[in-house]
Structure formats: structure tokens, C-alpha cells
GUVOMI-568034 format. One line per 10 residues: number of its first residue (from 0); their letters; for each residue x, y, z of C-alpha. Coordinates in steps of 0.2 Angstrom, whole numbers, plus 5000, padded with zeros to 4 digits. Layout:
BEGIN
NUM> a> X:Y:Z; ... $
//
This chain:
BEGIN
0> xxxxxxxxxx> 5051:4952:5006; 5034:4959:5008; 5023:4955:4995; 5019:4973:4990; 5038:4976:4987; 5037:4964:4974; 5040:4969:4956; 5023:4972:4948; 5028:4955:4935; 5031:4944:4950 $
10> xxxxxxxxxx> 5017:4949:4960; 5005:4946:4944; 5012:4930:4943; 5006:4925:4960; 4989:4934:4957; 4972:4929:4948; 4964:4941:4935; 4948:4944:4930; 4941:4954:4916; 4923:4960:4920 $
20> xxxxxxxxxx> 4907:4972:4914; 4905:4984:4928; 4889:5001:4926; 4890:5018:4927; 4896:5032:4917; 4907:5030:4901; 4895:5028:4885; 4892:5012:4875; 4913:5008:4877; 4912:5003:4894 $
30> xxxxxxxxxx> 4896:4997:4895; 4899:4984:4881; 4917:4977:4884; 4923:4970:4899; 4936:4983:4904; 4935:4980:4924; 4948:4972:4933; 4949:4963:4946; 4965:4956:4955; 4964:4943:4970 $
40> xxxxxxxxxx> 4983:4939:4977; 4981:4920:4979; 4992:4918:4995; 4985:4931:5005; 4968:4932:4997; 4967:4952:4996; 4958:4958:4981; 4958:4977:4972; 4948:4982:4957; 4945:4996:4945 $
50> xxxxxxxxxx> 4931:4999:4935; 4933:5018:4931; 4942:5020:4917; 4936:5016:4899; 4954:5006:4894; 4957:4990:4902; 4975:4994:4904; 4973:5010:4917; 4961:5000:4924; 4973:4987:4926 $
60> xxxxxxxxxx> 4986:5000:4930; 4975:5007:4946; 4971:4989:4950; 4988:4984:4954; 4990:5000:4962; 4976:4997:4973; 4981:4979:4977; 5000:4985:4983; 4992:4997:4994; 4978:4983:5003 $
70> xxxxxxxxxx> 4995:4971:5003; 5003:4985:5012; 4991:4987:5027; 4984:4972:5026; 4999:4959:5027; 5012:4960:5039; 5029:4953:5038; 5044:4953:5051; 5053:4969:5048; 5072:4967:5043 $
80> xxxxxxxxxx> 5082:4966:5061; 5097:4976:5054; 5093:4991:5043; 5079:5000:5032; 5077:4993:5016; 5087:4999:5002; 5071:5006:4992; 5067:5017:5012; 5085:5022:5012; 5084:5029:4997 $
90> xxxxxxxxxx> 5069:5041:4999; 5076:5050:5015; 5084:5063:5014; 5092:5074:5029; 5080:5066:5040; 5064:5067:5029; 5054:5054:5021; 5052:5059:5001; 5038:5049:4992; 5021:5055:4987 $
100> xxxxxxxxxx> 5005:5045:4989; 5005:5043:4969; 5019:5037:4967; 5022:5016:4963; 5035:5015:4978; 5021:5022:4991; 5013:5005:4995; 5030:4998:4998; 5035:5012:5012; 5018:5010:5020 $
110> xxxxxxxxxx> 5022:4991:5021; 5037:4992:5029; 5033:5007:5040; 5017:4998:5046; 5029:4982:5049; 5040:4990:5059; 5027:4999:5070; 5021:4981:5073; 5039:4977:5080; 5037:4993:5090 $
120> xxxxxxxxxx> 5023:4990:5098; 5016:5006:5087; 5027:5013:5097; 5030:5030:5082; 5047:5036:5090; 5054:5018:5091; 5049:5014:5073; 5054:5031:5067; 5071:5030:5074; 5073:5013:5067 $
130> xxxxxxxxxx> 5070:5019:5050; 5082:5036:5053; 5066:5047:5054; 5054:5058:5064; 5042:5053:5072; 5032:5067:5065; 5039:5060:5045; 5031:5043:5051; 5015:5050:5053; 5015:5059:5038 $
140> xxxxxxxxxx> 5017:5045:5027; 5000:5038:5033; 4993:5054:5032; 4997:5055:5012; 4982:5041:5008; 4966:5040:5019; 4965:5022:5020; 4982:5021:5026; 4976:5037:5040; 4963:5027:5045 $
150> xxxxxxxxxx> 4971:5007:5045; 4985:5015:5056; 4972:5023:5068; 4960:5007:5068; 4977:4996:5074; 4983:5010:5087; 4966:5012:5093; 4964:4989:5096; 4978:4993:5106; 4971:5007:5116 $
160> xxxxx> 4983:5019:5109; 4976:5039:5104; 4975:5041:5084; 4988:5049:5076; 4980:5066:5066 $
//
């Protein structure tokens, strides 16, 4: 299982935390209290932070958020041989991949689009079949989050492949 798949508890658990002063706006409140977060997963050791919020907790929130979506293009795992996952299953419909960059399960399609692409040889219509969609869904799933557009172009573009707009 890839590790941005994992429930937020159980990544945390493998993950360290650390409470932090960061500037900028926000009044005294943030400039007083430690209400940065910073979160390095320990196996891999990819790190997210937020700083812009004034509570601790949606900065938490936003840095767990963060972290799922560096796990997801930053980390590959082997795709499974067999079938989409049961979470990538159940987010197409007729053909169409439903998900919006928001959302908490985003980071998790990424990850396994991006791991099956890798088994493709970036190959989009190979990977896209293999997951019961377009090719033109596939690319539209990267193109929801910016990092995500430009982490898929960066690996197309080492192996000499166009970018995908």
C-alpha cells in the first residue's frame, strides 16, 4: 500500500512532528505561539508544512494534506497487477474519474495514477485503460493540482516524452 493511501492515524504514526514559530501576517497570535507544523514521514523522508493559519489544528490539517500529496508524487510503489484499487473504483463513473483536488482521497488517486504510469512506461492510454479510464481523465487528474501538472511533465519530459497540457 502506498503510503499516502494510508489512514491519516497510521501515517502519523510513522511520521515526526514539530510544532514551530513561523513570521508573517496574523497579529500577535501567530507570532507568539508555535502554530507551524511541520511533518517529515520517517521512511521516505519527505516533509510538508503549514504556517498560514492561526490555529495549530488547520495548520496540521493542511500539513497532512500536503504530506499525502509529496508521498503521492514523490514515492512509487509497484501498482497492483490485478485491478484498480477499491478507493479508484469507486470514484469512476461511466468512464470518468470523480474527485476534486480538495478532496482527502486526491493524493491517493495521484499515487496510484502516477504508479501505474510508471508501469506503463508513461505510457497515458496503457495506464488509463488499466484503470478503466480515458486517457484524456488521466491527464485531468494531474491537471486538478499544479504540482501534480508539473511532477507529471518533469517525469514525461526525463524520458523524452512531450508534456501533457
Amino acid at each position: 500500500m502506498h503510503p499516502a493511501a494510508f489512514p491519516i492515524d497510521d501515517l502519523l504514526r510513522s511520521c515526526t512532528t514539530v510544532r514551530t514559530r513561523r513570521g508573517g501576517p496574523g497579529g500577535q497570535h501567530r507570532n507568539k505561539v508555535e502554530t507551524a507544523i511541520v511533518i517529515t514521514h520517517e521512511p521516505t523522508g519527505i516533509s510538508a508544512e503549514a504556517s498560514e493559519r492561526r490555529s495549530q489544528a488547520d495548520n496540521k490539517r493542511m500539513a497532512v494534506w500536503r504530506l499525502r500529496l509529496r508521498l503521492a508524487l514523490e514515492h512509487r510503489t509497484p501498482p497492483s497487477p490485478t485491478a484498480p484499487s477499491p478507493l479508484w473504483q469507486s470514484r469512476v463513473r461511466g468512464g470518468s474519474l470523480v474527485i476534486a483536488a480538495e478532496h482527502d482521497d486526491y493524493p491517493t488517486l495521484v499515487a496510484e495514477a502516477l504508479d501505474r504510469l510508471v508501469a506503463a512506461d508513461f505510457v497515458m492510454a496503457t495506464a488509463a485503460r488499466a484503470g478503466g479510464i480515458t486517457s484524456s481523465q488521466l491527464a485531468r487528474l494531474f491537471a486538478k493540482n499544479a504540482a501534480a501538472s508539473t511532477t507529471l511533465n518533469r517525469l514525461r519530459a526525463a524520458r523524452g516524452l512531450p508534456p501533457i497540457r
